[in-house]
C-alpha positions in Angstrom: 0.0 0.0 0.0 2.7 2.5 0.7 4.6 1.9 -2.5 1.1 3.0 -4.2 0.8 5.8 -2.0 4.0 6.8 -3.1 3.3 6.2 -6.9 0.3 8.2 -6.5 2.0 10.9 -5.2 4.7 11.0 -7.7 1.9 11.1 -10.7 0.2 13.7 -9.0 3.5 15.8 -8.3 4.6 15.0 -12.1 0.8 16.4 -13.3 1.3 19.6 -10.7 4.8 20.0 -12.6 3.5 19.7 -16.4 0.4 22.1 -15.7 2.4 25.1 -14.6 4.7 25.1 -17.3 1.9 23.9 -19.7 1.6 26.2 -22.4 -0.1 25.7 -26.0 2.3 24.3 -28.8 4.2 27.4 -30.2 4.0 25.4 -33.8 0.3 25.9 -33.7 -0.3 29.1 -32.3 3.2 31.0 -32.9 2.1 34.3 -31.1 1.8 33.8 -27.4 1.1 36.2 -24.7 -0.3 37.4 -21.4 -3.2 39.0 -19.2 -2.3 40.2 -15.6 -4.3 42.2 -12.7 -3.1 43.5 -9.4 -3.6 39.8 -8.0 -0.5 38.4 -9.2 1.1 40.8 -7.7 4.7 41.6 -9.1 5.3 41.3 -12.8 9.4 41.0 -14.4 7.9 41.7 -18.2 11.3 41.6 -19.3 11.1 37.6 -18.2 8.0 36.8 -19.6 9.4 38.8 -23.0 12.5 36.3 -22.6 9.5 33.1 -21.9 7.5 34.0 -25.5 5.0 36.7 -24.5 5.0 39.0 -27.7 2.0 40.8 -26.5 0.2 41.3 -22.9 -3.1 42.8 -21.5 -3.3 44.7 -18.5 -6.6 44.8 -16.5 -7.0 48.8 -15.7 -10.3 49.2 -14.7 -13.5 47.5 -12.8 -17.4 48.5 -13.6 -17.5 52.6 -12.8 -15.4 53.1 -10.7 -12.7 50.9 -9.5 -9.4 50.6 -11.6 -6.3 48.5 -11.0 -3.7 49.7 -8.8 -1.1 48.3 -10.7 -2.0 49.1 -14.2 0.1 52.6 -14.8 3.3 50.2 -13.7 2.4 47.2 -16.0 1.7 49.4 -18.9 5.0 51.5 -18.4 7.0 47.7 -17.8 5.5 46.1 -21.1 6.7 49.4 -23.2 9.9 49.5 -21.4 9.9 45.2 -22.6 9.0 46.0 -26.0 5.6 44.1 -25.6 2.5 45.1 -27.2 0.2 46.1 -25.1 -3.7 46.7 -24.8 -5.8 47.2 -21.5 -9.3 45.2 -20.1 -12.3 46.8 -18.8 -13.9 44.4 -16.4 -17.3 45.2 -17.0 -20.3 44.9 -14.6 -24.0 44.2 -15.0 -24.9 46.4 -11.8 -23.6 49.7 -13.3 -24.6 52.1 -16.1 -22.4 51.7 -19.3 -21.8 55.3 -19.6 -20.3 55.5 -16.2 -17.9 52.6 -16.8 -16.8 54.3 -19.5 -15.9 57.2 -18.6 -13.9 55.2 -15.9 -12.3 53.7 -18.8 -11.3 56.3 -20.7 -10.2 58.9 -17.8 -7.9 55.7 -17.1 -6.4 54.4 -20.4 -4.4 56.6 -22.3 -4.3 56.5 -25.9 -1.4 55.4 -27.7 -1.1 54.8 -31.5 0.4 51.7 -31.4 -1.4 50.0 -28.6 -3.9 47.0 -29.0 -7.2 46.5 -29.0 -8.9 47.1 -25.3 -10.6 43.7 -24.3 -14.0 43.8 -22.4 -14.1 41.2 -20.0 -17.5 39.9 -19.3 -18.5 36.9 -16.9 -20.8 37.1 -13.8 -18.9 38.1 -10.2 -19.4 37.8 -6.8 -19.9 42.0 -6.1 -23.0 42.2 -8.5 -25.5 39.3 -8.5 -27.1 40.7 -11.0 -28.6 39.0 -14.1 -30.8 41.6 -16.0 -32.5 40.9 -19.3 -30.8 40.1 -22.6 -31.8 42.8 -24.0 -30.8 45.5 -21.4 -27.6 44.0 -21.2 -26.8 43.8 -25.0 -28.3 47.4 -25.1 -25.5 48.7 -22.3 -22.7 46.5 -24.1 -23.1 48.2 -27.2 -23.2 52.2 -25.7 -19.6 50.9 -23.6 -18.4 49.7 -27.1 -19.2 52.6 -28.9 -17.3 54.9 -26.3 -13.7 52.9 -25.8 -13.9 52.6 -29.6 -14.5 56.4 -30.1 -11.5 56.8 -27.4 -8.9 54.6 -28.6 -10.0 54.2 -32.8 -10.0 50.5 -32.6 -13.0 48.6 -32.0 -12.5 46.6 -28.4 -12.2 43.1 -28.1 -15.0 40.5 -26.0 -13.4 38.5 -23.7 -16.3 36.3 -22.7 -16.9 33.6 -20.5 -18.9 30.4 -21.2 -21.2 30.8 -18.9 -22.2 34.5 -19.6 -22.1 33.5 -23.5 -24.7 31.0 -22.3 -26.7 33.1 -20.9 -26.4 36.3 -23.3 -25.2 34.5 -26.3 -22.9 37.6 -26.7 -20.4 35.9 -29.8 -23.8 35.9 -32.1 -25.3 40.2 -31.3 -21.8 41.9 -32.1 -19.3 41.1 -34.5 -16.1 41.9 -32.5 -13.1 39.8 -32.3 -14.0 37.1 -29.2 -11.4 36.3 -26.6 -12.5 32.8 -25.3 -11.4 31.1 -21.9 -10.8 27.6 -21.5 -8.3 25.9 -19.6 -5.8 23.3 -21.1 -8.5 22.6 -24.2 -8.9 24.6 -27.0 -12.7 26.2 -26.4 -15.7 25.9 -28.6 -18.6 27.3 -27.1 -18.6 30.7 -28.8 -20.8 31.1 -32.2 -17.9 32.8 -34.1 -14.5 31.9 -34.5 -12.4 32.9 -31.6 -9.2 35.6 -32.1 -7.6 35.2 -28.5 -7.5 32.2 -26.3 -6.7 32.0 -22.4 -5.5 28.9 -22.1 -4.0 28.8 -18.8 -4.4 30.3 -15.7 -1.4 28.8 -13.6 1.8 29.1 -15.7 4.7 29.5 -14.1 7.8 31.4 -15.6 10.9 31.7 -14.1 11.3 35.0 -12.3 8.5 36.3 -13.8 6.8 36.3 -10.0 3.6 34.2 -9.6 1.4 32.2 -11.7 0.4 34.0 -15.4 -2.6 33.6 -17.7 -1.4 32.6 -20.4 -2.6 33.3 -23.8 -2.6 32.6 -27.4 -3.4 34.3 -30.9 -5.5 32.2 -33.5 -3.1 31.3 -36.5 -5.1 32.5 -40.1 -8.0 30.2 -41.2 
């Protein structure tokens, strides 16, 4: 019994081991990259640069009126990196659209060169909730319109299955689409994603904590 225990253990070590340093096959999706909040604390972009991130997303700001204390110093460290860069709006189902942004763009300066801002949309824990489809497709469009009319470039949806279930988001606008799925490519939008998170517990070497970890669709 104790050698199985120990066999055990070793497989589930060895699976711990390949899952943070898991990342998608770089011969099918050659641009890699990043998204990073406050939470993972400390962030070496001149590491994850040196690990295959050509491009990273920064979350800056939350509904109306939260924004990420550590946004100004990841968006300074990925220019100073030579990363390309683009921010996320986090946005929330309990505020008005024209409030978040105006959070958005008194936060996010804009830059010629920058990418696409990502919308981030999935249910959370500070706003249960769940208005009608219509209301909420209504609001996403008006916070669209505005980061688009601030930055030039129309924003991408980074939407979660279970919010694409319920709003069927990927099928009312035609924006790029930004899917999350851990370890398996995802396939519960209607379109054709751009962006994929595939992992949320990569591990580079002195790159701080764990990274979401992110890939580029190659062309059709």
């Amino acid at each position: 019994m104790a050698g199985v225990a120990l066999a055990l253990a070793l497989i589930g070590l060895l699976a711990s081991l390949f899952a943070i340093t898991w990342r998608p096959d770089i011969r099918d999706f050659p641009v890699q990259g990043v998204d990073i909040d406050e939470t993972q604390g400390s962030t070496h972009w001149f590491a994850l640069k040196a690990a295959g991130a050509r491009f990273g997303y920064a979350r800056a700001t939350i509904g109306a009126d939260r924004h990420d204390s550590r946004f100004e110093t990841h968006w300074q460290g990925m220019y100073e990196a030579g990363i390309a860069r683009g921010a996320i709006h986090v946005f929330s189902l309990c505020q008005l659209s024209s409030d978040q942004a105006s959070n958005f763009v008194t936060t996010v300066p804009r830059h010629g060169d920058q990418l696409p801002a990502a919308v981030d949309l999935d249910f959370r824990d500070d706003c249960p909730a769940h208005p009608d489809r219509r209301v909420v497709l209504t609001e996403l469009h008006l916070l669209l319109a505005a980061i688009e009319r601030h930055l030039g470039k129309s924003p991408v949806l980074r939407v979660s299955r279970r919010f694409e279930e319920r709003y069927g988001v990927s099928r009312a606008f035609p924006n790029r689409l930004w899917a999350v799925q851990s370890f398996f490519p995802p396939d519960y939008l209607a379109r054709r994603w751009t962006l994929w998170q595939a992992t949320t517990i990569r591990r580079v070497k002195g790159a701080g904590g764990t990274i979401n970890w992110n890939v580029i669709a190659p062309a059709p």
